[in-house]
NUZA-184507 format. One line per field, with one value per atom (N, C-alpha, C, O): residue number from 0; atom name; x, y, z. Coordinates in pm, 1 decimal, always signed. Each point is the difference from the previous one (the first is absolute). Layout:
residues N
n = NUM, ...
atom = CA, ...
x = X, ...
y = Y, ...
z = Z, ...
END
This chain:
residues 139
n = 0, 0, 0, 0, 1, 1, 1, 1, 2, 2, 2, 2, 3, 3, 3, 3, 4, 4, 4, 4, 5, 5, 5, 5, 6, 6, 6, 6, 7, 7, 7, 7, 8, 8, 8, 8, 9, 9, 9, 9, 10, 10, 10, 10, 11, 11, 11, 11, 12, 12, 12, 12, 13, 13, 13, 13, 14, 14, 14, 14, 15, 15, 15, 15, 16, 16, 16, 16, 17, 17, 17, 17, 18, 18, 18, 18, 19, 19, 19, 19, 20, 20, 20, 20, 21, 21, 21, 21, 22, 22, 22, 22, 23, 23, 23, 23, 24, 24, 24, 24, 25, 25, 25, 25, 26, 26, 26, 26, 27, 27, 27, 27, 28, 28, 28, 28, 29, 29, 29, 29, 30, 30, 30, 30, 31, 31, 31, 31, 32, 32, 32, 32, 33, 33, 33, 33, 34, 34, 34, 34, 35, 35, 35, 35, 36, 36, 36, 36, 37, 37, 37, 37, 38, 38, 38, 38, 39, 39, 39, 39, 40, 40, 40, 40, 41, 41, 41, 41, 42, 42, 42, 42, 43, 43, 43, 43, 44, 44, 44, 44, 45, 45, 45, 45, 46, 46, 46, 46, 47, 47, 47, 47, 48, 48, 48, 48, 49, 49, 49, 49, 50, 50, 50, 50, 51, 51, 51, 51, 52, 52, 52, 52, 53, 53, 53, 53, 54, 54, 54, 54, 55, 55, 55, 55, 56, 56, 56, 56, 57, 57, 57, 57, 58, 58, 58, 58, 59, 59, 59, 59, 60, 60, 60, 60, 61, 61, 61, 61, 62, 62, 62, 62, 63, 63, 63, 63, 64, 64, 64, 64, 65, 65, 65, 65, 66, 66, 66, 66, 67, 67, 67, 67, 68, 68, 68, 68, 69, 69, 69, 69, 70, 70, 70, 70, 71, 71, 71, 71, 72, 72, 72, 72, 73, 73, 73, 73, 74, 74, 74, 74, 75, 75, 75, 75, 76, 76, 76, 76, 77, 77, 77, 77, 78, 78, 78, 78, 79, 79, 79, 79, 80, 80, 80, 80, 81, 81, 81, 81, 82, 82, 82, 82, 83, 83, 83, 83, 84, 84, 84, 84, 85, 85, 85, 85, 86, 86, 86, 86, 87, 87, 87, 87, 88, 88, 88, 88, 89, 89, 89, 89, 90, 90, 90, 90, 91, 91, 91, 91, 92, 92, 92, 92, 93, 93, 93, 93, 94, 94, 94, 94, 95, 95, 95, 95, 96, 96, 96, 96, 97, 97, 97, 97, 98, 98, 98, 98, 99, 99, 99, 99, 100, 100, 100, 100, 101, 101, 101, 101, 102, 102, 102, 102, 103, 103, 103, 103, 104, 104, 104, 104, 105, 105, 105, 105, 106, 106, 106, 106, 107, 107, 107, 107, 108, 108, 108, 108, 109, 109, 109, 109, 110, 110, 110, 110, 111, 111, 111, 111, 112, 112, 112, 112, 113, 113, 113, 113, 114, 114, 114, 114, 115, 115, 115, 115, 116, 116, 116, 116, 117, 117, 117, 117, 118, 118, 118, 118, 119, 119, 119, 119, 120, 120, 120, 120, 121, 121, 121, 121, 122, 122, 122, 122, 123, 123, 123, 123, 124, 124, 124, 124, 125, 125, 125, 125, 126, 126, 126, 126, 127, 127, 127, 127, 128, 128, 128, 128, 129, 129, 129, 129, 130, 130, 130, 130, 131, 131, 131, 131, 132, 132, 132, 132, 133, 133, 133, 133, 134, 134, 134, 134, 135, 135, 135, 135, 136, 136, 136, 136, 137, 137, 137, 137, 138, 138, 138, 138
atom = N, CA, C, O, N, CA, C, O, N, CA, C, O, N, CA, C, O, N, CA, C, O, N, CA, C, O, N, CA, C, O, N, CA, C, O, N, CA, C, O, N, CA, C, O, N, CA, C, O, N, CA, C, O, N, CA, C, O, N, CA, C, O, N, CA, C, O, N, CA, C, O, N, CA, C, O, N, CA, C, O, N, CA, C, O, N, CA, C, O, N, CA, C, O, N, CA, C, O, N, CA, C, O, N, CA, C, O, N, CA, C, O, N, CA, C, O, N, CA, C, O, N, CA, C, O, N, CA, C, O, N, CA, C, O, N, CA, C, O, N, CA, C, O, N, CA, C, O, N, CA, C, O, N, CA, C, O, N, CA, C, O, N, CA, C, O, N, CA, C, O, N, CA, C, O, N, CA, C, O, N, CA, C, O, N, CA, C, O, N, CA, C, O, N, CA, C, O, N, CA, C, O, N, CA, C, O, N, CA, C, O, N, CA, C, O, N, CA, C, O, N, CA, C, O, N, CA, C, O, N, CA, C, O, N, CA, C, O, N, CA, C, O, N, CA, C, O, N, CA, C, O, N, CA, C, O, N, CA, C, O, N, CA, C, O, N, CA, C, O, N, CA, C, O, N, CA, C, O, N, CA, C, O, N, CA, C, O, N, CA, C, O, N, CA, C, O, N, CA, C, O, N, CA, C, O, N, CA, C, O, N, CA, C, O, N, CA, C, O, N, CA, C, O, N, CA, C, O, N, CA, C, O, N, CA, C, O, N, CA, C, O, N, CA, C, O, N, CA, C, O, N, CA, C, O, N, CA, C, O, N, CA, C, O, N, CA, C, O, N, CA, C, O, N, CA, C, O, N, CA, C, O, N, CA, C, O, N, CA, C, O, N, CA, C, O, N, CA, C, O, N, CA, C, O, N, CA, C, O, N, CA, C, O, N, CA, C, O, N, CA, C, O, N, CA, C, O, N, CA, C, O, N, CA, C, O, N, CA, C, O, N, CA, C, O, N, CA, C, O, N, CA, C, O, N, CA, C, O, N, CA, C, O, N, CA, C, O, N, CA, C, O, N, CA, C, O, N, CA, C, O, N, CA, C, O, N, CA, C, O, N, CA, C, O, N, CA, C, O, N, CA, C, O, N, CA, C, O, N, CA, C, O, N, CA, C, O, N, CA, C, O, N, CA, C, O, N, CA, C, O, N, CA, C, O, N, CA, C, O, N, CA, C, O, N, CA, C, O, N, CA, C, O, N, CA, C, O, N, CA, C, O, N, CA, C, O, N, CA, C, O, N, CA, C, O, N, CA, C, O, N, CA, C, O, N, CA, C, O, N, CA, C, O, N, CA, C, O, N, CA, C, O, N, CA, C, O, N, CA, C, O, N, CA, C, O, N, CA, C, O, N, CA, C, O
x = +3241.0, -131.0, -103.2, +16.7, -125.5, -80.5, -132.6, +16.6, -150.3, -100.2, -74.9, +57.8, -124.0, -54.9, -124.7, -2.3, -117.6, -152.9, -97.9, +76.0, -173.0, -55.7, -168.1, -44.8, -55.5, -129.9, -59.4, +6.1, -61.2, -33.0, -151.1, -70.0, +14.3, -141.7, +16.0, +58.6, -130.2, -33.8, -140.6, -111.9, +139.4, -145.2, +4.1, +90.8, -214.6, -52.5, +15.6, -43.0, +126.7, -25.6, -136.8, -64.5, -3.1, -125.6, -90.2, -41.5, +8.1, -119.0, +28.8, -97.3, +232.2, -3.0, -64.1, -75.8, +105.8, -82.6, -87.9, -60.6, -31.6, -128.5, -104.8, -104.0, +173.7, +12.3, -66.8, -109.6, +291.5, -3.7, -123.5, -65.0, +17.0, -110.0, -110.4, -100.3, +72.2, -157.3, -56.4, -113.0, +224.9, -83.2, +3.4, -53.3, +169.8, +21.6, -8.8, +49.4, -130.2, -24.4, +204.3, +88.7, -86.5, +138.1, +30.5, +95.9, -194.4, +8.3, +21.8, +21.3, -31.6, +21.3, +112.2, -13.5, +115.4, +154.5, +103.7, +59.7, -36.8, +69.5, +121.3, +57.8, -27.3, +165.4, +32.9, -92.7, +216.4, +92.3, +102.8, +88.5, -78.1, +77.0, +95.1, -14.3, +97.0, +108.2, +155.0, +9.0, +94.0, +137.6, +79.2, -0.3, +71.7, +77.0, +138.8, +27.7, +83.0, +130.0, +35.7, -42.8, +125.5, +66.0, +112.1, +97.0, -89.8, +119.0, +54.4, -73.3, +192.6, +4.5, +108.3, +97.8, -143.9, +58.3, -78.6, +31.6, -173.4, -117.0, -31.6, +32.8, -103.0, -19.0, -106.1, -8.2, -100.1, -143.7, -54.6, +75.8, -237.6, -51.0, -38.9, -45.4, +89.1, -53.6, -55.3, +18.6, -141.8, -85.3, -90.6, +0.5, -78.2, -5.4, -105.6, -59.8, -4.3, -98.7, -110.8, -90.4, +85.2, -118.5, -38.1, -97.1, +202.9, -37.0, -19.1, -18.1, +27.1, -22.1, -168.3, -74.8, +61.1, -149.2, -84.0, -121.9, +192.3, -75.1, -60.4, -121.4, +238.4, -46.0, -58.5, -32.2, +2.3, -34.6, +79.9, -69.1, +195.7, +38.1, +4.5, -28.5, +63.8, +27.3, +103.5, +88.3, -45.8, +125.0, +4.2, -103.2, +229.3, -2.5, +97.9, -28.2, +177.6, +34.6, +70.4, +21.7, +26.3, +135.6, +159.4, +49.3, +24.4, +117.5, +107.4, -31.7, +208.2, +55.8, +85.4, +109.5, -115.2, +85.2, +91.2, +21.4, +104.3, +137.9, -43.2, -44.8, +54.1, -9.0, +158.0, +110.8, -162.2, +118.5, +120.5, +104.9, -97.3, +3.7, +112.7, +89.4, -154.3, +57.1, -90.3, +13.5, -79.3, -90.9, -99.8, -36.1, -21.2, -116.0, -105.5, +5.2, -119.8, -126.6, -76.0, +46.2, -197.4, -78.7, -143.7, -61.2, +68.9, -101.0, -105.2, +32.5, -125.5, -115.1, +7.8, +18.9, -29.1, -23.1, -132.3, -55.2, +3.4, -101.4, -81.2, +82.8, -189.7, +27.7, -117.9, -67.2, +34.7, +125.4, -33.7, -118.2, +203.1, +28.6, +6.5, +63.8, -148.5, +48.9, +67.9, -37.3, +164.9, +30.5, +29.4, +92.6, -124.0, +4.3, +86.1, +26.0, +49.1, +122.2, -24.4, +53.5, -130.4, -7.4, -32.8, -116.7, +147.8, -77.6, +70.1, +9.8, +33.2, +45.4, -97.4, -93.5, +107.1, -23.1, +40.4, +86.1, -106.2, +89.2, -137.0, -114.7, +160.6, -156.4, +121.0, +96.7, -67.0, +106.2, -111.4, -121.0, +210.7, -33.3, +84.5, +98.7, -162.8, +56.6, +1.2, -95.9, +198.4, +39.4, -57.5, +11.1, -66.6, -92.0, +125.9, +54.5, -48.5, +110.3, -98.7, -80.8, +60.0, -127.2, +87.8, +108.6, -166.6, +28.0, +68.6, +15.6, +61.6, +29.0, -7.7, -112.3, +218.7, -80.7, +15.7, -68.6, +176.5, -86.8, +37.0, +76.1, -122.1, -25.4, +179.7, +76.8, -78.8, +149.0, -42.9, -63.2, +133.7, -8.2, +142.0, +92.5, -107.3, +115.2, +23.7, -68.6, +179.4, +91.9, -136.2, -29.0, -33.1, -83.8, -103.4, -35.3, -82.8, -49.4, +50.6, -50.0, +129.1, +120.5, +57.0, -20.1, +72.0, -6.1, -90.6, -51.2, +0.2, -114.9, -101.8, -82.6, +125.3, -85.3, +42.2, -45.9, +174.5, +121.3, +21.1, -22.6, +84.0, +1.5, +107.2, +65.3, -23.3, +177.3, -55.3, -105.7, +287.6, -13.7, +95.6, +87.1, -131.8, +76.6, +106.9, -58.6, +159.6, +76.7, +7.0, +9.7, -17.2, +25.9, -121.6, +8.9, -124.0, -161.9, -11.9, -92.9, +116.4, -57.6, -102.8, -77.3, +44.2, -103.6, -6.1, +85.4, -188.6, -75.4, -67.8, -98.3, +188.1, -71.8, -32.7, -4.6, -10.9, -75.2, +173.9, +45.3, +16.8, +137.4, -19.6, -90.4, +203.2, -36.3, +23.3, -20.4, +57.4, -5.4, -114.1, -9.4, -99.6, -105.6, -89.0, -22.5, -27.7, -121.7, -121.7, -81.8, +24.9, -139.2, +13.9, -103.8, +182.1, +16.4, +48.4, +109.9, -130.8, +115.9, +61.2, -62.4, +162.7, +122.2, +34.9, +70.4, -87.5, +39.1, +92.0, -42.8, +125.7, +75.9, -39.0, -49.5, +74.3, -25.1, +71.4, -20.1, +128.5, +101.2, +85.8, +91.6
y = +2011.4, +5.3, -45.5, -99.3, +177.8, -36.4, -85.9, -32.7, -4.0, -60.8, +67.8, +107.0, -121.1, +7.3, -97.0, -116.9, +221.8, -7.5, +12.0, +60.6, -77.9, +20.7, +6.7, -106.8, +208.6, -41.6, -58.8, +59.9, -188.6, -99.3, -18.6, +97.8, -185.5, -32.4, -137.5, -49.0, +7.3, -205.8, -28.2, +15.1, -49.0, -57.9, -160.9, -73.6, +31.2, -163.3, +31.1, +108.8, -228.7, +44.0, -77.0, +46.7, -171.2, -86.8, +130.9, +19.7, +65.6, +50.6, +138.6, +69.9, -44.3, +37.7, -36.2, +69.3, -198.5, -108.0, +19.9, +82.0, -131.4, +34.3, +101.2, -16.9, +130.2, +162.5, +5.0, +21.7, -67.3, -8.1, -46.2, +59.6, -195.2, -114.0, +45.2, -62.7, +206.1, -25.1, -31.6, +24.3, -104.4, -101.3, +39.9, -45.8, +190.9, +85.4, +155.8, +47.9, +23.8, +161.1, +39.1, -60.7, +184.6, +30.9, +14.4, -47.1, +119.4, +20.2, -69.4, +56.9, -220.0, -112.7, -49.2, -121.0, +165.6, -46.1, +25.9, +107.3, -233.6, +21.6, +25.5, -59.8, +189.4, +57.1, +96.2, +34.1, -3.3, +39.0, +60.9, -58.6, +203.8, +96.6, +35.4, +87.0, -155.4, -10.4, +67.1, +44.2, -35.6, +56.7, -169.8, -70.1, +65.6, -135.2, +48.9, +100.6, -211.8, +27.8, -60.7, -110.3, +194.8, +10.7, -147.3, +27.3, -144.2, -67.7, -101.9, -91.6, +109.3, -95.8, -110.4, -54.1, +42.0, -140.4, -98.3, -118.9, +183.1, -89.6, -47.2, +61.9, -183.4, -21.9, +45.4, +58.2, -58.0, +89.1, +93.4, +65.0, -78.2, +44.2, -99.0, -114.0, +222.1, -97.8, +85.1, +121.7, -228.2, +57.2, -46.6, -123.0, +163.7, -77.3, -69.2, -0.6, -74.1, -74.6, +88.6, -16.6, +116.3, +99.9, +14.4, -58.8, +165.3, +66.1, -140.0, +28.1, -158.5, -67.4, -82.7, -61.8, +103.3, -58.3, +142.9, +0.6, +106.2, +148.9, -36.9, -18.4, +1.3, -8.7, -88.1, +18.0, -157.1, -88.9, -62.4, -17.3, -36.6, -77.4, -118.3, -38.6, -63.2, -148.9, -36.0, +65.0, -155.4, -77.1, -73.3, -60.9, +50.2, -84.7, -139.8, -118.7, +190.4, -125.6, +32.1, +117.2, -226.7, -3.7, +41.1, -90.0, +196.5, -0.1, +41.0, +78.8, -129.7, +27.3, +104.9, -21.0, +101.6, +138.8, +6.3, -100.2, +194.7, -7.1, +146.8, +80.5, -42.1, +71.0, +117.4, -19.7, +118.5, +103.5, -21.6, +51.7, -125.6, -24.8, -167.7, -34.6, -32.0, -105.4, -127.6, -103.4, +108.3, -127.5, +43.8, +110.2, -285.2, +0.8, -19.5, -12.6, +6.8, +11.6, -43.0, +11.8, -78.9, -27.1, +135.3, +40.3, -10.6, +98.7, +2.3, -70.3, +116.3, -13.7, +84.7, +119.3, -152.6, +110.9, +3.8, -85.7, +203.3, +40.8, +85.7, +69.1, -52.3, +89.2, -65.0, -88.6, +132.3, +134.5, +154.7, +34.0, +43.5, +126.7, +77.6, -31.6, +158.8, +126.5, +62.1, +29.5, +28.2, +133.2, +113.5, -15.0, +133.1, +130.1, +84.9, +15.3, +67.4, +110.0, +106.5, -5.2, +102.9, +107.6, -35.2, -39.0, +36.0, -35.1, -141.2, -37.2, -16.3, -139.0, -130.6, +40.8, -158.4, -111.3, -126.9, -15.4, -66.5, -91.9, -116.4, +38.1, -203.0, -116.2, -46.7, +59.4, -131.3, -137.0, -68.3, +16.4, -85.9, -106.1, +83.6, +69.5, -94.0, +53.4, -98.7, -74.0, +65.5, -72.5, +57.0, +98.1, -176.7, +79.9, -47.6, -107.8, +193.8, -42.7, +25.4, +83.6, -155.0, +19.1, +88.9, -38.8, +152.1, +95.3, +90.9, +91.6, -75.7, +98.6, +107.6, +23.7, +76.8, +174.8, +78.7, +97.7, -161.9, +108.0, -85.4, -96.7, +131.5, -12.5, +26.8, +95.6, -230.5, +36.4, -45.6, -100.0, +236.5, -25.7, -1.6, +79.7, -242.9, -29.2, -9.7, +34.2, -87.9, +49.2, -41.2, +88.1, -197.9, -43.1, +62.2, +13.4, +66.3, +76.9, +159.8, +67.0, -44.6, +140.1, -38.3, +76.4, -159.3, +17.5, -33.3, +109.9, -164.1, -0.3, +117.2, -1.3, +152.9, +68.1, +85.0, +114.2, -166.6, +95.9, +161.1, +93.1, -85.5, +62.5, -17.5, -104.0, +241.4, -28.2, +86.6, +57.9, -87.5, +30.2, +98.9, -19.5, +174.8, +117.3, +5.9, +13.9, -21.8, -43.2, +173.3, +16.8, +57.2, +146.9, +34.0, +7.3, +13.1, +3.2, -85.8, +24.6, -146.2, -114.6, -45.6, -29.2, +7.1, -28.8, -53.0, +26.4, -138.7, -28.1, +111.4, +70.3, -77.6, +92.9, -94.8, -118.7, +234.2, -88.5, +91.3, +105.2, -199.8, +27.7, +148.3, +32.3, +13.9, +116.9, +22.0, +99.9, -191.6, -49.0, -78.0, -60.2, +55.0, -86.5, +30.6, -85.5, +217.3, +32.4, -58.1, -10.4, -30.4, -12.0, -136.7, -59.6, -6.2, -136.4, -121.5, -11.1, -97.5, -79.1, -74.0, -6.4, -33.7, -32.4, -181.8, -19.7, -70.6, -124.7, -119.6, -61.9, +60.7, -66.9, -134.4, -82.8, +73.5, -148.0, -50.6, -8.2, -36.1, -52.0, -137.1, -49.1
z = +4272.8, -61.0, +101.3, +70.9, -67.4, +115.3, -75.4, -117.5, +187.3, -32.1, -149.4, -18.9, -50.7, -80.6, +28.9, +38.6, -76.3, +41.3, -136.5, -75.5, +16.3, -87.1, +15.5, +41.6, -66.0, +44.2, -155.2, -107.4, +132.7, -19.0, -53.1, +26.5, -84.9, +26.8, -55.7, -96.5, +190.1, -9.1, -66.8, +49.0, -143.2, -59.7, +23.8, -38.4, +113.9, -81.1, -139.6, -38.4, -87.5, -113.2, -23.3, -93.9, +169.0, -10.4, -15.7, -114.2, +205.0, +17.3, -137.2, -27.9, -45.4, -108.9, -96.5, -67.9, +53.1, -161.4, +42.9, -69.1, +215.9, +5.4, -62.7, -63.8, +107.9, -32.0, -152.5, -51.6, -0.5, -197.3, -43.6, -85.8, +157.1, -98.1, +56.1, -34.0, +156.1, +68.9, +89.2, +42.4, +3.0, +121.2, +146.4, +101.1, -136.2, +171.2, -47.0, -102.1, +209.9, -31.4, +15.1, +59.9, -144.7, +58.3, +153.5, +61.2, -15.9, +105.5, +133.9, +107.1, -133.8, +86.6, -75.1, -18.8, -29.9, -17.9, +110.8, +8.7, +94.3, +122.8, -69.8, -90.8, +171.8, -39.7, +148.3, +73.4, -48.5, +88.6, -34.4, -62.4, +100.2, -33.6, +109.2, +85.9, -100.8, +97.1, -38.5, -114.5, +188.7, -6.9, +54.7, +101.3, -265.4, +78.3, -29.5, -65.3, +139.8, -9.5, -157.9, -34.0, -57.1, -77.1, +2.8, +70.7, -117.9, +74.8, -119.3, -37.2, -15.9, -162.2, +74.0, -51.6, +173.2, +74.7, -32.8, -4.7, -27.3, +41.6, -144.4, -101.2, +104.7, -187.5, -17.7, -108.1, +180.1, -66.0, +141.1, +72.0, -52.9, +101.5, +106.4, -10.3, +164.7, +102.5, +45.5, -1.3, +75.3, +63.4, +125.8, -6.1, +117.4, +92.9, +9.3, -107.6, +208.5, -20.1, +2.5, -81.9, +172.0, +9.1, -145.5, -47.8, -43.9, -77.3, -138.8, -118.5, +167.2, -140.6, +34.1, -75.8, +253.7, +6.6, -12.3, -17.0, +26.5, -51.7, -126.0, -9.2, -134.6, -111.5, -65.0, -117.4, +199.8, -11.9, -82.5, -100.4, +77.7, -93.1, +15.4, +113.4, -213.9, +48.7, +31.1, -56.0, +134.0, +9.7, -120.1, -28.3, -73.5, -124.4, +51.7, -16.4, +97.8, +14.8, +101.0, +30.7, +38.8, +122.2, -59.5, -68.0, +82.7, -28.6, +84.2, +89.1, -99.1, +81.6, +23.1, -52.1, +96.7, +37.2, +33.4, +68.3, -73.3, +43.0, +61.9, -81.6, +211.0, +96.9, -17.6, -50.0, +106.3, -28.0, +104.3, -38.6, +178.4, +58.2, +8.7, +77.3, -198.8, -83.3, +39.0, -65.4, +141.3, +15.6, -78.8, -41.2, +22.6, -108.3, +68.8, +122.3, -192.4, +77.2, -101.8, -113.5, +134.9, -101.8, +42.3, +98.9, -271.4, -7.0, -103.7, -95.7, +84.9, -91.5, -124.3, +23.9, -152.4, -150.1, +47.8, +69.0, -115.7, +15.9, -113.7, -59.3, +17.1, -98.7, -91.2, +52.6, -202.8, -35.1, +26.2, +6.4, +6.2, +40.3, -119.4, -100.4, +118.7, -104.6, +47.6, +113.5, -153.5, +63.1, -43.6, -79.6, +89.1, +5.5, +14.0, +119.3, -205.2, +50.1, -94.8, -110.8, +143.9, -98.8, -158.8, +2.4, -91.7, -110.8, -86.7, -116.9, +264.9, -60.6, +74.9, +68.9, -76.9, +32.8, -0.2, -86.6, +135.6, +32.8, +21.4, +23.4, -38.6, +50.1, +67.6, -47.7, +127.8, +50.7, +147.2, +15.5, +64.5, +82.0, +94.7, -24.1, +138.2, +147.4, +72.7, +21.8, +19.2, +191.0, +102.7, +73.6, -89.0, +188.2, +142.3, +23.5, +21.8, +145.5, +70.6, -40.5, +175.5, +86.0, +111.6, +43.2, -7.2, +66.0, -40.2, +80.8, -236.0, -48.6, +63.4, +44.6, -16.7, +58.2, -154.9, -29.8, -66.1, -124.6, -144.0, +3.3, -94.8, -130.4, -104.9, -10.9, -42.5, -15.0, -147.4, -34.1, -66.8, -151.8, -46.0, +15.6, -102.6, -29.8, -162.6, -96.4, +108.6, -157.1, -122.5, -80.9, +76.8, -128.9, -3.8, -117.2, +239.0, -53.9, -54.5, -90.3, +150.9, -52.4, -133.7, -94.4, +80.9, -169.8, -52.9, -21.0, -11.3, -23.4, -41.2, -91.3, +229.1, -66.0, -33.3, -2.9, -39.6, -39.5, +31.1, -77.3, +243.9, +86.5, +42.3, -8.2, +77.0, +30.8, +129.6, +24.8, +77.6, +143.0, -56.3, -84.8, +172.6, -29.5, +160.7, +107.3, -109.7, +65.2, +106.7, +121.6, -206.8, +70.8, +89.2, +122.5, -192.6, +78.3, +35.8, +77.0, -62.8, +87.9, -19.5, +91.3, -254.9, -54.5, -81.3, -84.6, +50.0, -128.7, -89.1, +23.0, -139.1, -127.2, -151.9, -32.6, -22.5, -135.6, -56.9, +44.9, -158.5, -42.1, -130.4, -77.0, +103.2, -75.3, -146.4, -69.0, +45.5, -175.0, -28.4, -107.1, +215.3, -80.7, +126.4, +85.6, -80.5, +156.1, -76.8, +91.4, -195.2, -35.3, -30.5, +28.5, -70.3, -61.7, +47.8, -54.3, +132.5, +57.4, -139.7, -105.9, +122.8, -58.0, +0.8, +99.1, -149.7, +7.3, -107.1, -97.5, +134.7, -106.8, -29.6, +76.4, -179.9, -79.5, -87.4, -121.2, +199.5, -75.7, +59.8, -66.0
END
């Protein structure tokens, strides 16, 4: 099985509420339409320092990372984040890695927007028992 890619869009969700209540034109909602790696190694989204001083987000807190590699590292939540996949969405907290070269979406925003990896195309799709609806259990 090779890489799996997905194109993306990053919303500030801050400059959303703004949006909702008035206080920002739509048109000044920093967002980024990017292609990140597909990866359910990862627990949410990472992302690099560029693209989290692009969207302006905040640092919320210091947390510690377990590296793919196996060393840990301390890294920043950042956030919060909207995200975007065709007619789904997703809010969570991103890890900024400083120097990142790309955008890695992991398992909690993927379920979340209840989206599956098509193993044959090499793709993120919307599931075919439910293309209009995401799907969430509560039990």
């Amino acid at each position: 099985m090779g890489l799996t890619y997905a194109d993306i869009t990053i919303v500030n969700t801050g400059d959303e509420t703004l949006v909702a209540h008035g206080f920002l034109p739509p048109e000044e909602v920093r967002k980024v339409e990017i292609c990140a790696l597909v990866n359910f190694g990862v627990s949410t989204l990472v992302i690099s320092d560029h693209l989290k001083n692009q969207l302006g987000l905040r640092v919320l807190r210091t947390i510690e990372s377990e590296m793919a590699n196996g060393s840990n590292s301390q890294c920043k939540y950042v956030g919060p984040v909207s995200i975007y996949f065709k007619n789904r969405a997703s809010i969570c907290r991103a890890v900024m890695l400083p120097g990142a070269k790309e955008v890695l979406l992991g398992a909690i925003p993927i379920e979340d927007m209840n989206v599956i990896i098509d193993p044959i195309k090499q793709e993120l799709a919307l599931p075919p028992d439910r293309p209009y609806l995401p799907c969430v259990s509560i039990k």
